[in-house]
C-alpha positions as CSV (number, residue, x, y, z in Angstrom):
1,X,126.6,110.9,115.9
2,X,126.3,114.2,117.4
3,X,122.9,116.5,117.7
4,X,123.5,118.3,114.6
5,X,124.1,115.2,112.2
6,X,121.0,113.3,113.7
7,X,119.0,116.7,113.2
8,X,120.4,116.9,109.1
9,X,120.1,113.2,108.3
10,X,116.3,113.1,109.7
11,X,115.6,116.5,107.8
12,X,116.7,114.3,104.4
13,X,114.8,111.1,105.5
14,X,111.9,113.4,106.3
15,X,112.4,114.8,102.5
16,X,112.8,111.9,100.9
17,X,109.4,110.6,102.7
18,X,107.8,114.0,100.8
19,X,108.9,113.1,97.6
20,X,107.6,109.5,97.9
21,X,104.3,110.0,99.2
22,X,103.6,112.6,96.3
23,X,104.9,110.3,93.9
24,X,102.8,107.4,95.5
25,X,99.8,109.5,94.8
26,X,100.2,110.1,91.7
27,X,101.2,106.4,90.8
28,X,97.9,105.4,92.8
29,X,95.8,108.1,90.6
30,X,97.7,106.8,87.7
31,X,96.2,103.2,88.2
32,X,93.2,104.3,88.9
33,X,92.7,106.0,86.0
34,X,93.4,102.9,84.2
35,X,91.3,100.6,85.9
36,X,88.2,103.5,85.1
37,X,89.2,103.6,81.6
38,X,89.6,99.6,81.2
39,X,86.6,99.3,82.6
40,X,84.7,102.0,80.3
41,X,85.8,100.1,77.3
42,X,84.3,97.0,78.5
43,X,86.9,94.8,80.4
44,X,86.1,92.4,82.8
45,X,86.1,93.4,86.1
46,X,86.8,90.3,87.1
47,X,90.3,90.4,85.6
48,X,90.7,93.6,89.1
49,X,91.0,91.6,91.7
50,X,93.9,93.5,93.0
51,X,91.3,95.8,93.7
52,X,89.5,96.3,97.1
53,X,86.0,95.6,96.0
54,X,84.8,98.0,99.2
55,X,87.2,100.7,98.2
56,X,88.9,100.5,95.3
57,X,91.5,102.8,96.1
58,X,93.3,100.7,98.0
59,X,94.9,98.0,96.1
60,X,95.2,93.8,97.8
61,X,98.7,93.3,96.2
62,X,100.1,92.4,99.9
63,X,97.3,90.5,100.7
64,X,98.1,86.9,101.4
């Protein structure tokens, strides 16, 4: 791989790294927005616990 074609393909992986964390944002915003509203209508906020109690932006799916 010459200069050039490492300079192109780390242009497109630095695009494609763009386009994900925007769309990660707005997923995150998404869920949040759901948890608020499930919680406005009266869920259990037990049934969150995917949710950092701390900060509930930040979501314990990988959590072990």
């Amino acid at each position: 791989m010459n200069k050039q074609m490492y300079k192109e393909l780390l242009a497109e992986c630095m695009r494609k790294e763009s386009i994900l964390k925007k769309e990660n944002t707005k997923l995150r915003i998404a869920l949040c927005n759901l948890r608020d509203e499930y919680l406005n209508i009266g869920g259990d906020p037990k049934q969150l616990e995917l949710f950092d109690k701390d900060n509930p932006s930040q979501l314990n799916i990988f959590d072990d």
